[in-house]
C-alpha positions as CSV (number, residue, x, y, z in Angstrom):
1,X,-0.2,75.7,10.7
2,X,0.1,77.5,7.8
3,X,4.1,77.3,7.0
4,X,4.4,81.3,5.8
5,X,3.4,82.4,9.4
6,X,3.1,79.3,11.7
7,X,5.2,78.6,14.6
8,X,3.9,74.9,13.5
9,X,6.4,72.0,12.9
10,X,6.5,69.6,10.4
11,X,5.9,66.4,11.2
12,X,7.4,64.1,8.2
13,X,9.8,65.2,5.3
14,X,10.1,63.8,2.1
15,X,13.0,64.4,-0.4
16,X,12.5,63.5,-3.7
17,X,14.2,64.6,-7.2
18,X,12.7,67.1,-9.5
19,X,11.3,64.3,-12.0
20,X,7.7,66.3,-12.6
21,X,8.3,67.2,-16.2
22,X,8.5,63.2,-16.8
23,X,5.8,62.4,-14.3
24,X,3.0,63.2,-16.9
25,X,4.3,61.5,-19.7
26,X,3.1,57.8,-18.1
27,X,-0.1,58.5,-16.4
28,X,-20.3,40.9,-0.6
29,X,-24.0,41.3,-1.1
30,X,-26.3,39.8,1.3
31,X,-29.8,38.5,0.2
32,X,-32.8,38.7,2.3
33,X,-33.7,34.9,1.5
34,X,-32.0,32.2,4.4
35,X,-31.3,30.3,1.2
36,X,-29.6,32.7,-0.6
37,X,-27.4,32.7,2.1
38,X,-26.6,29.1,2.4
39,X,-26.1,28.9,-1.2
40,X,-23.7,32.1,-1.1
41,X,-21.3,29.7,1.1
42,X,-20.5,27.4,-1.8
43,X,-20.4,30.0,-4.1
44,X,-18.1,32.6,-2.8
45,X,-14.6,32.0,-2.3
46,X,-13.3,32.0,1.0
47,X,-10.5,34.6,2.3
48,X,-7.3,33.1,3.2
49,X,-6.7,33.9,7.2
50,X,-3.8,36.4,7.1
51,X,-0.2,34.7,7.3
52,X,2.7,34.4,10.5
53,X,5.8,36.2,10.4
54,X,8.3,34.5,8.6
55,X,10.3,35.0,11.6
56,X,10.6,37.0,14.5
57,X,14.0,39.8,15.5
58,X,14.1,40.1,19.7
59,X,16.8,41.5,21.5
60,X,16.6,45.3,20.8
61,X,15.7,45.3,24.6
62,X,13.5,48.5,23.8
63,X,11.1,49.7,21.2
64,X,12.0,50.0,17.9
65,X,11.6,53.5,16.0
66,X,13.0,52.9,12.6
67,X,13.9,50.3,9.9
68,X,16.3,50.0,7.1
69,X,17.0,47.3,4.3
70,X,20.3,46.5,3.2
71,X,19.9,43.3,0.6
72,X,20.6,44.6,-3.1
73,X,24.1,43.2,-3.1
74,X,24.7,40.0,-5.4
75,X,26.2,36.8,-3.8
76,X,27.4,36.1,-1.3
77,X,26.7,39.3,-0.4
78,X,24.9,39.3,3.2
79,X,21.0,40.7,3.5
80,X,21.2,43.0,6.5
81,X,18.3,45.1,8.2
82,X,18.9,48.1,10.3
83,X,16.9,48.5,13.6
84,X,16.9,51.6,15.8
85,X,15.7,51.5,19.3
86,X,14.1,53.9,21.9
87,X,17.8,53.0,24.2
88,X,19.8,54.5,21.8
89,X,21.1,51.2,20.1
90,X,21.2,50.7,16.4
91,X,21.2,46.8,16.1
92,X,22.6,45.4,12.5
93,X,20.6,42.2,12.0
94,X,21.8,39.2,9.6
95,X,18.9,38.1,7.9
96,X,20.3,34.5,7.5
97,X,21.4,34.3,10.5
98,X,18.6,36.4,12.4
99,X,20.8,37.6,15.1
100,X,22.4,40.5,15.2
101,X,26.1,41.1,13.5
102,X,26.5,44.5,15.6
103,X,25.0,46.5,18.2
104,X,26.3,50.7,17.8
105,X,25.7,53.1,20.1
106,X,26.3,57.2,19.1
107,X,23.5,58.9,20.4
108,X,23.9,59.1,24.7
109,X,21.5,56.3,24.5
110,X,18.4,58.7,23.6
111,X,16.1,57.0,21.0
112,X,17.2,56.5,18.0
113,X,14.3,57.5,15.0
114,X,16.2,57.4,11.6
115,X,18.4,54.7,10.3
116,X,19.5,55.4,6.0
117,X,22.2,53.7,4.6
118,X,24.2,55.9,1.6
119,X,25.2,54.4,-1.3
120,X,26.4,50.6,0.8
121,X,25.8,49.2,3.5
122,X,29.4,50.1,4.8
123,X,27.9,54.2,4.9
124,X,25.1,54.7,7.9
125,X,23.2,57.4,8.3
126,X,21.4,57.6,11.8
127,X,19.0,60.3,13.9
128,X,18.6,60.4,17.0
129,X,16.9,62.7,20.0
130,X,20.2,63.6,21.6
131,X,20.0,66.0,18.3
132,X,22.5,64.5,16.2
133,X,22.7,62.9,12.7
134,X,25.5,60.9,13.1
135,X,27.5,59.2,9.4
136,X,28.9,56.0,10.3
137,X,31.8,53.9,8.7
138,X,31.3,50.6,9.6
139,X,33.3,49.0,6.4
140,X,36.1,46.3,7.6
141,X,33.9,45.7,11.0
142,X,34.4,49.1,12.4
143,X,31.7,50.5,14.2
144,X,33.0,53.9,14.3
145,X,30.9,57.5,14.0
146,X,32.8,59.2,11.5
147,X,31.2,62.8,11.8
148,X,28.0,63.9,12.9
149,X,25.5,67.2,12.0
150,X,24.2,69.0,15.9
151,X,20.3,69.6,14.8
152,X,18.1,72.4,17.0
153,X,14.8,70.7,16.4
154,X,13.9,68.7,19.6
155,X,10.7,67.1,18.2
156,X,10.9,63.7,16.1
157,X,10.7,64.7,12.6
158,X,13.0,62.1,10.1
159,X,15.4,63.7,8.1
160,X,15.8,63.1,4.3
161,X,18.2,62.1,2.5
162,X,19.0,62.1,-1.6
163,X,21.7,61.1,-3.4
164,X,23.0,64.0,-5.9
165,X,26.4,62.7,-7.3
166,X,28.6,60.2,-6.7
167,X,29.7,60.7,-2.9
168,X,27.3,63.8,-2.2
169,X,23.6,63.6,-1.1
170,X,21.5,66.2,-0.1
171,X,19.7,66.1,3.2
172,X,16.7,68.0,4.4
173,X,16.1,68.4,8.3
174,X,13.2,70.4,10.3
175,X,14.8,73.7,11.9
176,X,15.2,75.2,15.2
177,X,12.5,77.8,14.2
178,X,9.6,75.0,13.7
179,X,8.1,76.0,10.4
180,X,11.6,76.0,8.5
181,X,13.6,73.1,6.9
182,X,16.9,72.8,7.1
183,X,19.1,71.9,3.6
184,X,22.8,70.8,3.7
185,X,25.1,68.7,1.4
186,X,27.1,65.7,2.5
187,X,29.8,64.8,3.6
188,X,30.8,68.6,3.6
189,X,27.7,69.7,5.4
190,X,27.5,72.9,4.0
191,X,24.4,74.8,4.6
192,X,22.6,74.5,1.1
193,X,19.5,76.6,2.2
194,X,17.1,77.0,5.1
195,X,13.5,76.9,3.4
196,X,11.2,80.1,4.7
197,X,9.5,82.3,2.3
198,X,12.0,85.4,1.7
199,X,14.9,83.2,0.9
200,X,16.9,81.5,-2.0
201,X,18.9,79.2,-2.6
202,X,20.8,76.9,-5.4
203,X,20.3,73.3,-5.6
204,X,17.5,71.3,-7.6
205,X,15.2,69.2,-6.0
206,X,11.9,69.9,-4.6
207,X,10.2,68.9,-0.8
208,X,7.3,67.4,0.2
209,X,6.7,68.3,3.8
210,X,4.3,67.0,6.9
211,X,3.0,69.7,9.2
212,X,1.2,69.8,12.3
213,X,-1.7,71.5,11.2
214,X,-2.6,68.3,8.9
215,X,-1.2,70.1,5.7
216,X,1.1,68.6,3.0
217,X,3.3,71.5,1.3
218,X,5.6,71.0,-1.8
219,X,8.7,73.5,-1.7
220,X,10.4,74.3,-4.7
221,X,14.1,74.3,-3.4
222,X,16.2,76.4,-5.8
223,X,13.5,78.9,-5.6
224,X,13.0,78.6,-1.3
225,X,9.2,79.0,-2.4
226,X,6.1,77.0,-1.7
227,X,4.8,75.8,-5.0
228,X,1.5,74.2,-3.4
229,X,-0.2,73.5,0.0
230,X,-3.0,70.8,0.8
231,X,-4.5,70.6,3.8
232,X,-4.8,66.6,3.8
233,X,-5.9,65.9,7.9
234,X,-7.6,67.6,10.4
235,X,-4.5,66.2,13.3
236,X,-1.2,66.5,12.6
237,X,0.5,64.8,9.6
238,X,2.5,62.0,11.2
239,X,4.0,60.0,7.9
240,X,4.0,60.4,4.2
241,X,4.9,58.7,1.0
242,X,5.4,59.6,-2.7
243,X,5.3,57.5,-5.7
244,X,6.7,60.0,-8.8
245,X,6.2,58.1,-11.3
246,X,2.3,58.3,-10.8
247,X,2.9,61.9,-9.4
248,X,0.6,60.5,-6.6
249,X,1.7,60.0,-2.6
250,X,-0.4,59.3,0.7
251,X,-0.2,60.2,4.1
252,X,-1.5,59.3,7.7
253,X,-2.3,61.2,11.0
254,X,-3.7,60.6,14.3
255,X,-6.9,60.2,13.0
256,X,-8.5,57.6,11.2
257,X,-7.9,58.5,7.5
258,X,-5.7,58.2,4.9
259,X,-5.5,60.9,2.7
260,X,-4.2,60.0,-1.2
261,X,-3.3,62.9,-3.1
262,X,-1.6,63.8,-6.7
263,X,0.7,66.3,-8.2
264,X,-1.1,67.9,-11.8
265,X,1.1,69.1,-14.3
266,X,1.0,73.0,-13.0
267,X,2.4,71.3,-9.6
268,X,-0.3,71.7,-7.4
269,X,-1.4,69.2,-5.2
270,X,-5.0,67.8,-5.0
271,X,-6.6,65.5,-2.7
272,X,-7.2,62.3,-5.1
273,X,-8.9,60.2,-2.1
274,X,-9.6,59.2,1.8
275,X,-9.3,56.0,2.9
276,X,-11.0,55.6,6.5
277,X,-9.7,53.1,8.8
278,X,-11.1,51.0,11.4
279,X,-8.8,52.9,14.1
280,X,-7.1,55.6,14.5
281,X,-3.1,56.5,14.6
282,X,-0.7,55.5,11.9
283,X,3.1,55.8,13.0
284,X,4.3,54.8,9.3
285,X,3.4,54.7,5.8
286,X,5.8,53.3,2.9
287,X,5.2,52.4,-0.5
288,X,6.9,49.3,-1.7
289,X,9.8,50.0,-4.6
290,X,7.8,48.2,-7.5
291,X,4.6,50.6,-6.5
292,X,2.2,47.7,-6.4
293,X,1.4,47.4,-3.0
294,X,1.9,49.8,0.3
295,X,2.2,49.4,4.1
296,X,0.9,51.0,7.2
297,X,1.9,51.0,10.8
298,X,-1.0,51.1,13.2
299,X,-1.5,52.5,17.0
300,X,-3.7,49.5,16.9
301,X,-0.8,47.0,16.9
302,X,-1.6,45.7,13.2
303,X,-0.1,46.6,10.3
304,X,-2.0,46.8,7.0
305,X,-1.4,45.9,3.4
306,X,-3.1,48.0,0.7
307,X,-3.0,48.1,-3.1
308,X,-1.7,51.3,-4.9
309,X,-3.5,51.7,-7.4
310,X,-6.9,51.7,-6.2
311,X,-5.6,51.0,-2.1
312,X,-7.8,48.0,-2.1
313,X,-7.2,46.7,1.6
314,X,-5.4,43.5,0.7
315,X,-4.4,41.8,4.4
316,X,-4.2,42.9,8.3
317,X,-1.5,41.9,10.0
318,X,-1.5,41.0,13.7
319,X,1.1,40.1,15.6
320,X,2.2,42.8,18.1
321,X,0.8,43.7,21.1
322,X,1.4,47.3,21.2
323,X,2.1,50.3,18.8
324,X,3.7,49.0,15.5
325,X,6.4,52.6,15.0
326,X,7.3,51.1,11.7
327,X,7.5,49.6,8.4
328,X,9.8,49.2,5.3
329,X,10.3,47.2,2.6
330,X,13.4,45.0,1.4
331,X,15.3,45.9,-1.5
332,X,16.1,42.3,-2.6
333,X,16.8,42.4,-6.6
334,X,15.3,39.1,-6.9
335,X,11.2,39.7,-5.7
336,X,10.9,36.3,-4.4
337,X,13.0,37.3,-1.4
338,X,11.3,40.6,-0.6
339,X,10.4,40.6,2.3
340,X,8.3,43.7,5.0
341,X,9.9,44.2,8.2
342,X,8.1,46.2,11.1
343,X,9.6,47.2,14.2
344,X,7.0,47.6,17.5
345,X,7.0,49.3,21.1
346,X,6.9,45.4,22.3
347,X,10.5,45.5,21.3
348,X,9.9,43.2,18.9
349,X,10.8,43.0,14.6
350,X,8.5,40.8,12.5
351,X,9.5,39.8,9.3
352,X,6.8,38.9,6.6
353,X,7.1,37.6,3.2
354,X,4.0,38.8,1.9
355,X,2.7,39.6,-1.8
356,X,6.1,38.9,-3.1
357,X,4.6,37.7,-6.7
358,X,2.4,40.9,-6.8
């Protein structure tokens, strides 16, 4: 619902720096004839059958929520992918290796929904549904939790997290009252601001928000004011994405569209496009770093590849056999090792190396 008088929550946050003065500076037939058909089959070029998993992650022993890339670091630096899991377990997989390095358990072993690393791979971030963001220090092969942040939202909405300053982030979590979002700073955790119409508060960047009435709303932080609203769905918002330098994002619901829409220069939002899809559900959208190419996760089992610019469908994916909960993207420096993990409800991780050239 409406977030000035709904009792409504949001479904997806996204936290993003206040970038928007910049933003604006870079802005098969078929013939009737049986012979034109025949001849169409030496003219045309055929599709390429969609690729195998590079390789295959088992041993969460559950479904897997979330998914987080650690592989910036130079030589001989290891690549590392974060898994959490519907027991509780946050698995650290060695992507040379493809077993796991460590197995940590913080949250009572409720499901576990959000993995971030901040600022190294030695810093973990983690949400679970025990209510609790726990901060990790796993540097010198401890596996310890550090501190944690008690949340009053019961429902599954991912925190947000952005860096500020050197050792301080920002992060942005859904409130006990359901229409609110919750700011505090790291590692202090000092309440920053809670976002709900009447109030202020002091820090700089702005919020895009998910709600459950199918509405995208942009909150200017400093101000605690919502600078624009978009009703994007008709079902509830259930992952978003935003590339800033196109002032453009996306999101996905329970239904069977994907709604593209931009940021104009007086920082309202606008739907740009739909995109409808063969089924229905999508658990997870994310755009890849370079912005050429996006991801899906499907209620179908399949996960999709689309272009940015114009979200040309580009390849379908199959290889699970039930609910794919998410996708993300490696941040290798070198873009002939990126590589797209997604993590299933058949407890399984594929690993693709897909449109690594593109």
């Amino acid at each position: 619902m409406h977030p000035w008088n709904s009792t409504v929550g949001s479904a997806s946050l996204k936290l993003m720096l206040k970038l928007l003065p910049r933003l604006f500076q870079r802005r098969i037939l078929i013939e009737d004839s049986m012979k034109s058909k025949v001849a169409s089959l030496f003219t045309a070029p055929m599709a390429l059958p969609p690729p195998d998993p590079q390789f295959v992650l088992r041993g969460t022993s559950a479904a897997v929520h979330t998914l987080h890339f650690s592989c910036g670091g130079p030589e001989p630096d290891i690549p590392l992918l974060f898994s959490g899991s519907e027991n509780g377990f946050i698995h650290v997989w060695n992507l040379k290796t493809h077993r796991v390095d460590t197995a940590l358990d913080g949250h009572g072993r409720k499901s576990v929904y959000c993995v971030e690393t901040m600022g190294g791979k030695d810093r973990l971030l983690s949400q679970g549904r025990d209510q609790r963001i726990c901060l990790w220090d796993l540097a010198e092969g401890r596996t310890s939790v550090m501190d944690s942040v008690f949340t009053e939202h019961v429902g599954f909405c991912r925190c947000s997290l952005l860096k500020v300053a050197q050792g301080r982030w920002l992060i942005a979590m859904a409130a006990r009252s359901l229409e609110e979002v919750q700011i505090l700073e790291l590692p202090s955790k000092t309440s920053v601001c809670t976002l709900k119409p009447d109030l202020s508060c002091g820090s700089q960047p702005v919020l895009l928000a998910g709600y459950e009435d199918g509405s995208v709303v942009l909150w200017n932080v400093p101000m605690g004011k919502v600078l624009s609203r978009l009703i994007c769905h008709q079902e509830p918002v259930m992952s978003l994405d935003f590339d800033s330098e196109k002032a453009k994002g996306i999101s996905g619901s329970s239904e069977k569209v994907l709604s593209i829409w931009s940021l104009n220069e007086q920082q309202n939002l606008q739907v740009y496009k739909t995109h409808e899809l063969v089924n229905a559900g999508i658990s997870d959208i994310t755009i890849r770093p370079d912005k050429k190419i996006l991801a899906t996760a499907g209620w179908d089992h399949r996960i999709r590849i689309f272009g940015w610019k114009k979200l040309k469908p580009l390849a379908v994916l199959d290889y699970h056999t039930a609910t794919v909960h998410c996708v993300s993207f490696s941040d290798h420096s070198n873009p002939r090792e990126r590589l797209l993990a997604a993590g299933s409800k058949d407890q399984r991780i594929s690993v693709w190396s897909i449109y690594a050239q593109t």
